[in-house]
C-alpha positions in Angstrom: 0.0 0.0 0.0 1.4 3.6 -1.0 0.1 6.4 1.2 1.0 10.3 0.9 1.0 13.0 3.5 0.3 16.1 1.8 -0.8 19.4 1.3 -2.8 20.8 -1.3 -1.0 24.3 -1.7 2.5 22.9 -1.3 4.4 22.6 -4.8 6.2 20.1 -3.9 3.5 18.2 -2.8 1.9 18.8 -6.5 4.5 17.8 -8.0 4.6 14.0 -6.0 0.8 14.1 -7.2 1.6 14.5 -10.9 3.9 11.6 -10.9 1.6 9.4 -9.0 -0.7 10.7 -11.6 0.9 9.7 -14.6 2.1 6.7 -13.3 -1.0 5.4 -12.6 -0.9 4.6 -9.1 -3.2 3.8 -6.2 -2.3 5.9 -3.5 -4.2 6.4 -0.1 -3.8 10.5 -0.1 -4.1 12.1 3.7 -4.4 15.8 3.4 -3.0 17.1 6.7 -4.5 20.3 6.5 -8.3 19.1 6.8 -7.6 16.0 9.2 -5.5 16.2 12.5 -5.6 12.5 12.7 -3.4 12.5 9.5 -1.1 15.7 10.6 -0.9 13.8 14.2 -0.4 10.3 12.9 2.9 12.0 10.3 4.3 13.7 13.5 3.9 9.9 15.1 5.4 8.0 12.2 8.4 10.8 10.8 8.9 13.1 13.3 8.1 16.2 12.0 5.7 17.8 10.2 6.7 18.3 6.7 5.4 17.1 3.2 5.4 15.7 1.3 5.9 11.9 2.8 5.9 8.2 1.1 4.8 5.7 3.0 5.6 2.4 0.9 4.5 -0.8 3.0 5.4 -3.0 -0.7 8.8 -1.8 -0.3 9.0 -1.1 3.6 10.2 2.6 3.0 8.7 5.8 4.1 10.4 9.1 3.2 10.6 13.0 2.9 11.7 14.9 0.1 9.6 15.6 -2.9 13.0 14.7 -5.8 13.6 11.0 -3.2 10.4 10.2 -3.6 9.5 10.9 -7.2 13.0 8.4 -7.9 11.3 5.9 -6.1 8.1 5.9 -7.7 9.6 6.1 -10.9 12.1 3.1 -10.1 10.0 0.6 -8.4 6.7 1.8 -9.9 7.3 3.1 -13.7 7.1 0.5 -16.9 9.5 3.0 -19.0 13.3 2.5 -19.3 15.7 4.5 -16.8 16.3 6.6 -19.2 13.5 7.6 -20.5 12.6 8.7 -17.0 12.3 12.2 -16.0 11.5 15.1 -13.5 8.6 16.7 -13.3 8.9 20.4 -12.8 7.1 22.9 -11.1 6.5 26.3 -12.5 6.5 29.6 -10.5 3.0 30.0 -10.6 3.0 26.5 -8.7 1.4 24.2 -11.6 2.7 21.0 -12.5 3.2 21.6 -16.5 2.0 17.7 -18.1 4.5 18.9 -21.2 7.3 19.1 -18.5 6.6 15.9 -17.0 8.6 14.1 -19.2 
């Protein structure tokens, strides 16, 4: 199971979405800005209150850092060669451009 602590306004956050997007994935999304339970139970689990965070039970891996966890999505989750593999970007006005996904 894939679960992502996240916030809707954070860019980085948007930016784990649109791969998770285009990737196709089922992912159990916990917005910790409308549930405590969530914002309480990433405190619990990472120890501090940032997003975005991956929690991977498949591959017994939870992490911070929007670029870490866009590699491993792409590498454990992505049909397309390594090298056709790229990064997202986000643009200054905070949306995830599809064109730039790669």
């Amino acid at each position: 199971m894939l679960a992502l602590y996240y916030k809707p306004s954070c860019p980085f956050c948007r930016r784990v979405l649109a791969v998770i997007d285009r990737l196709e994935l089922e992912v159990d999304l916990r917005d910790i800005s409308t549930s405590s339970e969530y914002d309480h139970d990433l405190i619990a689990r990472g120890g501090k209150r940032q997003v975005p965070y991956l929690v991977d039970e498949a591959q017994g891996v939870e992490m911070y850092e929007s670029d870490d966890i866009v590699a491993h999505l792409q590498k454990h989750y992505s049909s397309a060669p390594a090298a056709v593999v790229a990064r997202p970007r986000v643009h200054v006005g905070g949306s995830t451009c599809l064109s730039c996904e790669g």
